[in-house]
N, C-alpha and C positions, 0 to 999 in steps of 0.2 A: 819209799815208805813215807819219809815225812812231804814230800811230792802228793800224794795220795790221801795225806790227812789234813793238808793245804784247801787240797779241792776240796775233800768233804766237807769244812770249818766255811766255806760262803757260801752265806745265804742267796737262795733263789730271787731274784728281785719282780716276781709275779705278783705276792700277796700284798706287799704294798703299793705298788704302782698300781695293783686294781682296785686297790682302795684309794687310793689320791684318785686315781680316774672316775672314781662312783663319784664320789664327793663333787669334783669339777663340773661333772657329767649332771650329777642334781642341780648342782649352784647353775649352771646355765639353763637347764630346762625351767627352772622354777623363775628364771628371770625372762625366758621367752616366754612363759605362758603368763606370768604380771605383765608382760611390754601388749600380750596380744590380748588381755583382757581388758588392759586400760583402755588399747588403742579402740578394741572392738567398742565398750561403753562408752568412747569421747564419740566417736563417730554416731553413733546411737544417738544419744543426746543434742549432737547438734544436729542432726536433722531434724531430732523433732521440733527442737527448738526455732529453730528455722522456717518451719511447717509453719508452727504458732502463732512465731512473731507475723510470717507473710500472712497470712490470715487474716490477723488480729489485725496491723495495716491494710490491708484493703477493705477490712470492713469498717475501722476509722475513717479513710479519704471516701468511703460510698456515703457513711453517713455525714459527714462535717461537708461534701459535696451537696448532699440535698438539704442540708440545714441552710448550706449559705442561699442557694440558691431561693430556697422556700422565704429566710429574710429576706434578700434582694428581691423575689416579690412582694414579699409584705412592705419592704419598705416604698417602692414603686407606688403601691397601690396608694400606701399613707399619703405619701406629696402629694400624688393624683388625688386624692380626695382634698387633702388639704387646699392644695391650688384650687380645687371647683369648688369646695363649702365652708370655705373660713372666710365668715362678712363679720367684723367688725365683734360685738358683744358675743354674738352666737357662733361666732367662731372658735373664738379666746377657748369657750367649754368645750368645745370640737376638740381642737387642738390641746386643751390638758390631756383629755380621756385618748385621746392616741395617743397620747406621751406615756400615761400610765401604763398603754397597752403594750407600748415597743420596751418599759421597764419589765414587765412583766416578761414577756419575751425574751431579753438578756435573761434576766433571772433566771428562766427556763435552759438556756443559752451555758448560764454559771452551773446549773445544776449539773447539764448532761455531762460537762469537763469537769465537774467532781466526782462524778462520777465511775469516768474514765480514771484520771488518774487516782481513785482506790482500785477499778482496776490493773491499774499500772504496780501499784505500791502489791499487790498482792500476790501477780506476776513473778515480781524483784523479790518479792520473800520466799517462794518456793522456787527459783533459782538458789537463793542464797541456803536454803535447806537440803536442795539436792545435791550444791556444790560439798556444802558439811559433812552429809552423808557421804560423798564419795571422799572426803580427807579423810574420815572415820575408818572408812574400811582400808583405805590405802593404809594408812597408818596402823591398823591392826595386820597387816599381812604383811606390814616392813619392823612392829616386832614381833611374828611369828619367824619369818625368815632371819631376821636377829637370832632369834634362841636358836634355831636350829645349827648356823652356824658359828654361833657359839659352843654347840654340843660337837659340832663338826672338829674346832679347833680342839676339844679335849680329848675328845678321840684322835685328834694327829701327835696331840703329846702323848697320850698313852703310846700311841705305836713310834714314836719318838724315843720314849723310855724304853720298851721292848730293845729296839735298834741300837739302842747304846746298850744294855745288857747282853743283846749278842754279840755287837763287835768287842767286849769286855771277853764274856769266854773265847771267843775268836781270839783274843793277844793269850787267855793265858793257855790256847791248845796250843798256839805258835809257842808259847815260850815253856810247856810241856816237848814240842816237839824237838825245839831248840836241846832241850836236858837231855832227850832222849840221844841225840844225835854228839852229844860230850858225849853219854856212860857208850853208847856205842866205840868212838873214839877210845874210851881209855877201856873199853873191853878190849880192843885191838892192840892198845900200850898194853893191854896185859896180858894179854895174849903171848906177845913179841917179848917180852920181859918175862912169861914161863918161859916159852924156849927156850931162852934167854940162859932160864935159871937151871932148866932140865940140862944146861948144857955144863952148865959150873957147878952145881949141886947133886946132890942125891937124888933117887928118887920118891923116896917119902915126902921130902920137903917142897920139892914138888908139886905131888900129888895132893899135898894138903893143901897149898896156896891156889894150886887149881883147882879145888873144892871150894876153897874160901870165895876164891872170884866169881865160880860158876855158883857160887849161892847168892854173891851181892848184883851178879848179873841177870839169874833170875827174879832178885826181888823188886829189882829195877825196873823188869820187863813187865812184872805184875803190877807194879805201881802205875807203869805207863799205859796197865791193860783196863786198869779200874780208873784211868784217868779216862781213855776212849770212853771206856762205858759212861762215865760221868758224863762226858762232854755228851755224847749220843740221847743219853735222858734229857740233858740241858735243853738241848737242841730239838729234840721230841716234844719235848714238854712245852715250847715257847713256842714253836708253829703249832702244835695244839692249842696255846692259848691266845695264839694269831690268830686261827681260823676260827676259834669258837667267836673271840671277840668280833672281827672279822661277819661272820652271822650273827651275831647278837645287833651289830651297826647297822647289818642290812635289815633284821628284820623291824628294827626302830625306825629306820629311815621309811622302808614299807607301811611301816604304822603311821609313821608322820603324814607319808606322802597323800596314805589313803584319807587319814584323820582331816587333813587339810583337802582335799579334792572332795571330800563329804562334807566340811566347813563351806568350803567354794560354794558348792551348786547350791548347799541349803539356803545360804546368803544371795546366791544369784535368784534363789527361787523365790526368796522372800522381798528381795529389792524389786525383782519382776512385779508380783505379787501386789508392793506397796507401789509399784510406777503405776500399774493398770488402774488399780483403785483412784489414784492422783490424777490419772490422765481420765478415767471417767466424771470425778469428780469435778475437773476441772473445763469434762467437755459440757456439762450439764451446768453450769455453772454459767459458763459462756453462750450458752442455748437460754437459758434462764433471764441474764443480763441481754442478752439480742432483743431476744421476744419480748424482754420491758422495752428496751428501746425502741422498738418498733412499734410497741403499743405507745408509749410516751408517745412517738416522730408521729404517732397518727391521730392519736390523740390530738396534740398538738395543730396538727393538718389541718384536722378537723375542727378547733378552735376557729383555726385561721380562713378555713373555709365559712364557715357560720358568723365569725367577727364581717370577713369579705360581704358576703351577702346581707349583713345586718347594714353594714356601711353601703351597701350600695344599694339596698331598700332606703336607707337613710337619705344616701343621694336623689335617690327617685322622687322621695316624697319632697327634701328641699328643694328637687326642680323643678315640681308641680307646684310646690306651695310657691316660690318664687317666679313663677308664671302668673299662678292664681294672684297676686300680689301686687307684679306687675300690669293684668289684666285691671285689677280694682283700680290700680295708680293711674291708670289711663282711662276709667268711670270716671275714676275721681276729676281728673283732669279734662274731661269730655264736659264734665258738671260744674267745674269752675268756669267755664268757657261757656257754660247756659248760662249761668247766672251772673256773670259779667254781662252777655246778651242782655240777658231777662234787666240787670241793673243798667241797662242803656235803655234800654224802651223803658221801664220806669220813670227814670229821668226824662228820656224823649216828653213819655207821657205828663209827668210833670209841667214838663215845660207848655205842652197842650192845654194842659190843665191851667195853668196861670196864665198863658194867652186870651186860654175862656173866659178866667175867671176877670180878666183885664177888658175881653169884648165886652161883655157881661156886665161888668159894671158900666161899661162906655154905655149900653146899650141901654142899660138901669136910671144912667144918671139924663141920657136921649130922649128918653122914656121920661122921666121927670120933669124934663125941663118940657116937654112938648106937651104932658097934660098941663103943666102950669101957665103954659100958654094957651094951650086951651081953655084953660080957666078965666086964664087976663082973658083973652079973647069973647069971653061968655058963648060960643057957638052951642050946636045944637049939643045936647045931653046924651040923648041916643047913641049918635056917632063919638061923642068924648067915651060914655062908657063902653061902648066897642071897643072900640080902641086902646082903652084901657085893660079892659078886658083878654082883648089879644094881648098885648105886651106884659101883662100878667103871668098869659098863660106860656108865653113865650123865656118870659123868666122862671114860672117853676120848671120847665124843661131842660133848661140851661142848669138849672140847679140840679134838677137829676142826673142828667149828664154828665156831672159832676161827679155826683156821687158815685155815680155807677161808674166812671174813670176811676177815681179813687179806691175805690171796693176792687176793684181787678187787679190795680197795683199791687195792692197789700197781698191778697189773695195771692197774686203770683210770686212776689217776695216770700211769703210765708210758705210754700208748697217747694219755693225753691232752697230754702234753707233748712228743711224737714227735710227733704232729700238729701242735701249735703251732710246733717247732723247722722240718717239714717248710714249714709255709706260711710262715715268715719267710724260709727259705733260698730261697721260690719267690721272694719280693718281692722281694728283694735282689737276687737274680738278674733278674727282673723290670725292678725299677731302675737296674741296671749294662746292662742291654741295652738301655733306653731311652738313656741317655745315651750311653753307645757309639755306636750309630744317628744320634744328633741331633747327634754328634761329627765321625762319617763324613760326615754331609749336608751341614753346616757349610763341614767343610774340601772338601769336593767342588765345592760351589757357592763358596768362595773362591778353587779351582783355576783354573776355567771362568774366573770374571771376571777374573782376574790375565791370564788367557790373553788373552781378548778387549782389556782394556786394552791389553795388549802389542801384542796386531794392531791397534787402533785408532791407538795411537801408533805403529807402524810403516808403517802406510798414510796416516796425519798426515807423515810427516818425508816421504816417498817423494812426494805432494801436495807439500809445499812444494819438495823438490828438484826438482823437474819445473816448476813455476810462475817459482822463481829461473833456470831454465836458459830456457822462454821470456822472461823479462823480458829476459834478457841476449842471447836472439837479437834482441829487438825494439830494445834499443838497438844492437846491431849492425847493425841492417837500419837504423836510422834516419840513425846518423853517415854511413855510405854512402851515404844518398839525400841527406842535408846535403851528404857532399863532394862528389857529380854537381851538385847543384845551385850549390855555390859554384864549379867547375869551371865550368858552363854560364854562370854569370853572369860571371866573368872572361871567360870566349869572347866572351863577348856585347859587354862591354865594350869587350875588344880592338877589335871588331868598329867597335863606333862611334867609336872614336878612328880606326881609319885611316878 
């Protein structure tokens, strides 16, 4: 008997060992499927990212590729011009206005690398958003899973306490069974001690003392019969309120499980949701920034193509004019070489001329002396004034001769120094139009670029105002989706507290 109420007094060890095994059994699934959600979104992530950055570098090294390459001809081109059309004054302006052009050019050079890295810095900020984002929610799912096992551990003292109040009626059925097992004993003392007495005594005295014991050993038996009952409610009554509690854990745990696996997806849907938006946003964005670039790099191109061509019509014309130039230097020089001639036979003539003018008078004073001789002489008159006559006429000749020398000199002097003043006045003129020309070109091609710098940096500012007003809608769009979701998790919280 008391064998029999041994067994019955331990508990089954089912109910709670399937409850420490649910609990183990959730704690581990809810940490494999946070190990396989993390793992799944890192890996996610770095791919795209991955995707991105390769991208984003090759499209870097294509364009800084044909940027350098496009300087490295522009620069090419510069020296080559410079080594062919920088003479001296009209060089000097040459060479500013390429200098302006290749500042310009860096500038352009400075812009597209500021460019760049706002695109770099804006990259690094929505990394450093989506890494916040994912501590956010990590951190909201490691105190979900806090609370839960925390709810976990008071559910293991509650069945903690359970277990100590059964092992508790457990000692007092043993020490119930223990009493039972005396009054059994001294039923038997007394048992042996009637006989005892029926043997020495009477039989009334007897019979009464055997009445007496058979009442205290039935009252005994009833005592130990509403003890069983006792214990048997006890015992009823606490794996009742094992299993209710027991369902009540499961159906909370259920609740949680589900609450939280509807939490999950709603948040995966909406991280989804906010990725797609991000990733369109930021493909159009990158499509936007391209297509300027590309419009700039051809822009640019085309700068560079039209500055090329302006400079090598520029070259053309300083080759021609510098032909032309050289061609007059060598009129010029044909015509110094006449008129150093033309001043040799002047001279020559000169000297003809005072020879003449040296016969002439030889001739004059000949002539003199022989009509004065013929005078001393008194001969005939006839032949004196013949003679006279001829040597008269012999000296107005000489006299013309003269003059008519003289008159050709000058004449050719004068014709040749008109000519010389005329091709000086052409060079000069010549060289004031070249400079002029290469003045207008100059300042034309410094127009143009001042203009285009202008448009560059006002399609630069108008870029960056556009890029500051999305960044500012994006942190607007974010705080919002912060406060829905600090909103949600308060609900949620509420939720679990009632």
């Amino acid at each position: 008997m008391a064998s029999g109420a041994g067994k019955a007094a331990q508990p089954p060890p089912g109910p709670g060992s399937a409850v420490n095994g649910t609990a183990a059994d959730f704690q581990n699934i809810e940490q494999e499927l946070y190990d396989y959600q993390m793992h799944s979104k890192m890996c996610k992530k770095i791919a795209q990212l991955t995707k991105v950055i390769y991208s984003l570098n090759m499209k870097n090294e294509e364009q800084e590729a044909a940027l350098q390459a496009l300087s490295h001809a522009h620069h090419e081109e510069l020296h080559r011009i410079l080594v062919e059309t920088c003479h001296e004054g009209e060089g000097s302006a040459l060479r500013t206005r390429l200098l302006e052009l290749q500042e310009s050019l860096d500038e352009q050079q400075r812009v597209g690398a500021q460019v760049q890295a706002d695109f770099e810095c804006f990259r690094i900020h929505m990394g450093e958003r989506e890494r916040e984002t994912e501590a956010e929610l990590r951190k909201e799912f490691e105190e979900r899973l806090q609370f839960a096992e925390e709810e976990l551990q008071e559910v293991k003292a509650q069945m903690s306490d359970a277990q100590e109040e059964s092992d508790r009626l457990s000692k007092e059925l043993e020490k119930a069974e223990e009493q039972i097992q005396e009054l059994e004993a001294k039923c038997e003392e007394l048992q042996e001690t009637a006989d005892v007495g029926r043997r020495s005594e009477g039989e009334e005295t007897q019979k009464e003392e055997k009445e007496a014991d058979l009442k205290r050993v039935k009252a005994l038996l009833e005592e130990v019969r509403e003890l069983k009952e006792e214990r048997d409610r006890a015992e009823a009554e606490r794996w009742r309120a094992q299993k209710e509690e027991r369902e009540q854990w499961e159906r909370r745990m259920s609740d949680l499980t589900e609450e939280s696996e509807e939490t999950r997806r709603r948040m995966e849907a909406e991280w989804r949701e906010e990725r797609r938006r991000w990733e369109e946003r930021e493909e159009e964005e990158k499509k936007g920034m391209h297509s300027a670039l590309r419009e700039r790099v051809k822009r640019a191109e085309a700068e560079a193509e039209s500055h090329l061509e302006r400079l090598a019509e520029s070259k053309r014309n300083a080759v021609k004019l510098q032909e032309r130039i050289q061609d007059l230097e060598e009129e010029l020089e044909l015509d110094r070489r006449r008129v150093s001639e033309a001043e040799g036979v002047a001279k020559r003539a000169e000297e003809e001329l005072g020879v003449a003018k040296e016969r002439l008078l030889l001739q004059e004073d000949e002539l003199q002396s022989r009509a004065e001789e013929l005078q001393n002489r008194g001969g005939c008159e006839v032949c004196v004034c013949a003679e006279v006559d001829e040597l008269r006429s012999q000296v107005s000749r000489l006299q013309s001769k003269n003059r008519e020398l003289e008159l050709q000199s000058s004449g050719r002097n004068s014709d040749h120094a008109r000519q010389i003043r005329q091709h000086a006045e052409a060079l000069s003129s010549l060289r004031s139009e070249m400079v002029r020309a290469q003045t207008e070109e100059l300042r034309r091609i410094q127009k143009h670029a001042d203009d285009e710098r202008d448009k560059l940096q006002k399609d630069i500012e108008e870029e960056r105002e556009t890029l500051q007003k999305e960044r500012e809608q994006e942190k607007d769009e974010f705080d919002r989706v912060q406060r829905e979701r600090e909103g949600e998790k308060e609900a949620l919280h509420k939720e679990v507290e009632e």
